[in-house]
N, C-alpha and C positions, 0 to 999 in steps of 0.2 A: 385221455389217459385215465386208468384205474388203478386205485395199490389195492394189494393183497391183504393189505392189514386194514382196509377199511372197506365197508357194505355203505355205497352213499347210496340217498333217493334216486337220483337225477346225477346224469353224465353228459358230455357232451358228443354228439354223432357226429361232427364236423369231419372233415379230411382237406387236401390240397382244392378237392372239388369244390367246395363251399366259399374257399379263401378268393379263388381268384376268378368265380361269380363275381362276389364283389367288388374284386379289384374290375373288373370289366363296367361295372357299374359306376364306381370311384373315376375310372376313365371318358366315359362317353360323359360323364355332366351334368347327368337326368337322374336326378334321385328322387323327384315326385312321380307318384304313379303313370307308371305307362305301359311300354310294351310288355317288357317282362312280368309285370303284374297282370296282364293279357293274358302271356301265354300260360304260366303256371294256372289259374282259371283256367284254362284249355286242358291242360293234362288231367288238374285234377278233377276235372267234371269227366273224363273216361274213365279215368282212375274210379271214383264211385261210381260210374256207369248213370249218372245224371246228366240232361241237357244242360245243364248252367250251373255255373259256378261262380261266385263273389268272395271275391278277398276281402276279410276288411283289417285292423288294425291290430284287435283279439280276437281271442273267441267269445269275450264278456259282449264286444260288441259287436259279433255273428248273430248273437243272442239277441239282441235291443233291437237289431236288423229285423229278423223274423216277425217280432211280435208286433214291432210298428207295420211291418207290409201287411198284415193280418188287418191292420186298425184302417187300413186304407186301400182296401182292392173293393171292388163294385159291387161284386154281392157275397152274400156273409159275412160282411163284415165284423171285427170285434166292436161290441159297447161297452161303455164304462158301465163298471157294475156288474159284467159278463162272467160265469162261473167258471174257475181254469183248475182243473188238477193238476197239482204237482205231489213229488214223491215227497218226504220230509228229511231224504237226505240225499244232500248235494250239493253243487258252489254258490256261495250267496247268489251270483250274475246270471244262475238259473231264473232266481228270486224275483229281482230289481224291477226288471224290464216291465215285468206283470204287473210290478205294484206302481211302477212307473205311469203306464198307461192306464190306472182307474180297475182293472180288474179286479175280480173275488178270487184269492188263492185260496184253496181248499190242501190240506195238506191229509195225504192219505200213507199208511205203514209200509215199510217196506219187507221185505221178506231175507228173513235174517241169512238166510245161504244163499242165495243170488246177489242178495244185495239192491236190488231192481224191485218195484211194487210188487206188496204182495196181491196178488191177481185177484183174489176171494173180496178183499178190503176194495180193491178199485172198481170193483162192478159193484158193490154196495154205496159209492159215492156216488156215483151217476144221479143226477136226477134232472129232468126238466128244463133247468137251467145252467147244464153244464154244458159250454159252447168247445172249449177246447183242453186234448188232455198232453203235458210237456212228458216226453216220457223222457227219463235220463239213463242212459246207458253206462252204468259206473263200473271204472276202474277195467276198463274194456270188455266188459260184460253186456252181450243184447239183452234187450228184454224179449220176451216171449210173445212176440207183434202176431201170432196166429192167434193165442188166446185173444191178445187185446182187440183184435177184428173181432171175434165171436162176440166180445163183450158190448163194445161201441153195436154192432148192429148194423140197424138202418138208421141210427139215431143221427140227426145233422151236426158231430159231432168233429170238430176239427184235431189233426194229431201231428204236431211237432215232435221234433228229437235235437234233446243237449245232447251230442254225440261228441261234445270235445276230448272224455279220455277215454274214448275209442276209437279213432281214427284205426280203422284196417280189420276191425271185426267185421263176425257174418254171421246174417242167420238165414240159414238155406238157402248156404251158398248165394246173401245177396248182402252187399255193403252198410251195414248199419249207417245211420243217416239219411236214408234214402225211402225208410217206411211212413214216413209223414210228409204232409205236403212240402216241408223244407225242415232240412236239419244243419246241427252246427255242428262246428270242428274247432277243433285247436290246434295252432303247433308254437306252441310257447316254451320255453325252454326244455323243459322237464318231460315235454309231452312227446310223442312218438319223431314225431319232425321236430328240427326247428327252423323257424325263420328271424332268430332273437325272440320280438311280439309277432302275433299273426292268428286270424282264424280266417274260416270260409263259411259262408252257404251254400250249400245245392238246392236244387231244386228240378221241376220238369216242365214248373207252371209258367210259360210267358209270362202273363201280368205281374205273378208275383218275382217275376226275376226284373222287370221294368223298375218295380217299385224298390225294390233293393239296389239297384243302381242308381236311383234318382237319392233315398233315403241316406245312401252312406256318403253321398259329396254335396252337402247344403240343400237339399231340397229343388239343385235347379235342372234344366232339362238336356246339359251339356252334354253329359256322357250317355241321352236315352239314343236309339236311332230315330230316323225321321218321322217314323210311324212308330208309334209305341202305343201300349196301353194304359200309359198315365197322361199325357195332354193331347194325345190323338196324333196329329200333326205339326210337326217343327217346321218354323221358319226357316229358311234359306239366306236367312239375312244372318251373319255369325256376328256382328255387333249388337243386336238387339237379341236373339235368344241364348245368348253364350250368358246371358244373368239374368235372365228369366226366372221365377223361382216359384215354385207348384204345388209343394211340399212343406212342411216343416218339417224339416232333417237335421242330419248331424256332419263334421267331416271327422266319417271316421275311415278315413281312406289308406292303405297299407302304401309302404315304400317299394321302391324298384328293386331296393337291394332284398328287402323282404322276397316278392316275389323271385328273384334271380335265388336264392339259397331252396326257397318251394319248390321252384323245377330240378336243381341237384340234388334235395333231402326226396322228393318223391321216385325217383331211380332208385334209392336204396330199401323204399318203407316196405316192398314187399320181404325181401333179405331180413331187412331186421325182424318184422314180424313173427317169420319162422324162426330166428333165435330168441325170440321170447315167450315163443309157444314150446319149445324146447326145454327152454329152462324152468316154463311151468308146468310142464310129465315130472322134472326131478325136483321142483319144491313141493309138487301134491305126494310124491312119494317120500321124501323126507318127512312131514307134517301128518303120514300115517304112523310114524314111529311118536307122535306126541297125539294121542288122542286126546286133550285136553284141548286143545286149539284146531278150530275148524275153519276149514280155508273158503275163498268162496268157490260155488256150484257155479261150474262152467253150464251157459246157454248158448247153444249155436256153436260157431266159434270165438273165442274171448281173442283178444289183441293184448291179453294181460299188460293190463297199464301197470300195476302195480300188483306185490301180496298180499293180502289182507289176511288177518288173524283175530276171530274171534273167540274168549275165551269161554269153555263148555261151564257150564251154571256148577256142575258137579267140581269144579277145579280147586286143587288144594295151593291157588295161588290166585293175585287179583293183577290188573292192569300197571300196578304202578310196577309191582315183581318184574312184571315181565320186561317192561321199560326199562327198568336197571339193569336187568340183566343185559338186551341186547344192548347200552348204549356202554355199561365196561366192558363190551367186546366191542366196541367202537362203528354196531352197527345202526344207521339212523333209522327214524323211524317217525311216524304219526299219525293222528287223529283218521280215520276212516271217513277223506274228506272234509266237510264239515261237521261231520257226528248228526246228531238230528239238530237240524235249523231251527225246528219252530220253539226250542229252547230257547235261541236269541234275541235281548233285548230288542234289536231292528223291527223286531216282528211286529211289536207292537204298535208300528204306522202301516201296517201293511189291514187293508180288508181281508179278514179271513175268518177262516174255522177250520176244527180239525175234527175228520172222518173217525169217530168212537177214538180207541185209543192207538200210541205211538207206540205199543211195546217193544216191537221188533228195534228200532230205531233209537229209543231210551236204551234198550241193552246194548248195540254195536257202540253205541254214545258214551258209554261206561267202562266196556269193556272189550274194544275192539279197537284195532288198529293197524297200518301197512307199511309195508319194507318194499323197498325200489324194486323195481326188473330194468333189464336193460339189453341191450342190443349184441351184448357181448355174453359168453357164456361163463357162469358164475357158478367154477370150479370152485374158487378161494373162498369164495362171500359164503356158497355153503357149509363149506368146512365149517365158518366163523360164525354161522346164525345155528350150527348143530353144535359147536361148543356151547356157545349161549345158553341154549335151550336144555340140556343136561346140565344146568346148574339149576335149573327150578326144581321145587318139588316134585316127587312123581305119581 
């Protein structure tokens, strides 16, 4: 449900569909991981056009997945101490994982209208000992994965993808997620799907899908097949290799009902998609009647997870204006993510540096911020974000 007299972030996509998934769920008994959790992996590894697919719990730890299967496949491995780019704006759990594992986060600028690295800044960060670069696709925006192949080279240069708030983007025509050896997803409340909590990984790489399955349920060899590429060969004795344990892992393993609501929310993600690419042709054309606030630069195609509004340096107004104005028209609003990161105290456990300076990132941090999209088309919410907005200066 949505009123007309309010513009929330986040709605809910549910219908009858979703409800009595999990009453089927609630029925059969089995609410630890199983079939359903199967099969959804199933769909959504075509759905991205990936051989494999891993549920786990969130998308924070789709993310902690990745980074640990990095630290543990046979050759290229990551080492502690190993230089990783990341962008400087994005969800802490971009962050964690990297700082978790011993790595060197490097944080490099983003490019204030995409939103995504700026490309000029990221091939200046390269050097010698950069083994892997995270690239984040924010706010359903690709990043421009042709350049970053020109840039990386021949260099032995590993490339993940946070793809959590863009689930259903493309760039030339291919699934965002899927241009690094393994990418994440989200479908957390607010985010394209929902499963309540939930993310995934894709992937293409056997090992590293081994290793994902062994990492996200304790580290043991239960859920590998008999031949796999983390202890080679399973015993056939299921009392003795049912606790085996290979790994040091996590259980970060999603529910049945999770999975069961994944297979009826990914039947609809292509539908909604198109109403939220819809409804962002009529906020980029509303938002040319305010030239003061610049929307972000669609790359590829966006899955417009949300609007983003940054305000132009020349504006006869500042962030907090703007804020008041949309929240007495009752519309929500916030922070551009987490604004730039490496402002945050946290930081200062993390190894790092930062690539010259954060400009781009310091200004969206200041004076930048986003208002929901959603699955439904937002006749009303416009009307009530162009009131808003004709109450600021002009």
């Amino acid at each position: 449900m949505h009123s007309d007299k309010r513009y929330q972030l986040a709605s809910t996509t549910w219908d009858e569909a979703e409800y009595a998934a999990m009453q089927s769920v609630i029925e059969s008994g089995m609410f630890t991981m199983g079939e359903r959790v199967a099969r959804f992996e199933r769909e959504f590894a075509a759905y991205a056009g990936s051989r494999y697919a891993v549920m786990a719990s969130s998308g924070s730890a789709a993310n902690l997945l990745m980074v640990a299967a990095l630290c543990y496949r046979k050759e290229g491995r990551l080492e502690r101490g190993d230089e990783v780019i990341v962008p400087a704006v994005s969800w802490s759990t971009t962050y964690y994982p990297l700082y978790q594992y011993g790595l060197k986060l490097k944080f490099v600028d983003i490019d204030r209208d995409t939103l995504n690295y700026d490309l000029d800044r990221l091939a200046e960060a390269l050097t010698d000992r950069t083994r892997l670069i995270m690239a984040v696709n924010l706010l359903g925006n690709a990043n421009d994965f042709g350049r970053i192949r020109e840039i990386v080279g021949s260099r032995p240069i590993t490339l993940i993808e946070d793809n959590c708030e863009s689930m259903g983007a493309l760039y030339q025509g291919r699934q965002t997620g899927t241009f690094g050896v393994m990418g994440s997803y989200s479908s957390f409340f607010s985010h394209h799907i929902s499963t309540m909590e939930g993310g995934l990984v894709v992937t293409d790489d056997e090992e590293l899908y081994h290793l994902l399955l062994c990492l996200r349920a304790h580290g043991w060899t239960r859920n590998l097949p008999k031949f796999n590429h983390v202890c080679g060969e399973k015993s056939d004795d299921p009392f003795r290799e049912s606790f085996r344990f290979v790994l040091p892992g996590y259980n970060v393993r999603p529910l049945e009902l999770s999975g069961a609501l994944g297979s009826e929310q990914l039947k609809k993600l292509p539908g909604m998609i198109e109403v939220r690419r819809a409804n962002a042709e009529r906020f980029l054309a509303l938002l040319r009647d305010y030239p003061y606030l610049r929307p972000q630069r669609e790359v590829g195609q966006s899955s417009w997870f949300g609007f983003s509004m940054v305000i132009a340096p020349e504006a006869p107004f500042d962030r907090d204006a703007l804020v008041a104005a949309l929240t007495a028209h009752g519309i929500e609003c916030r922070p551009i993510v987490a604004g730039n990161f490496a402002k945050n105290e946290v930081v200062s456990w993390f190894d790092h540096e930062i690539q010259g300076e954060l400009q781009n990132a310091d200004w969206i941090d200041r004076h930048g911020l986003f208002i929901g999209n959603h699955h439904y088309p937002l006749d009303a919410e416009f009307d009530l974000l162009r009131r808003a907005l004709d109450t600021l200066p002009r």
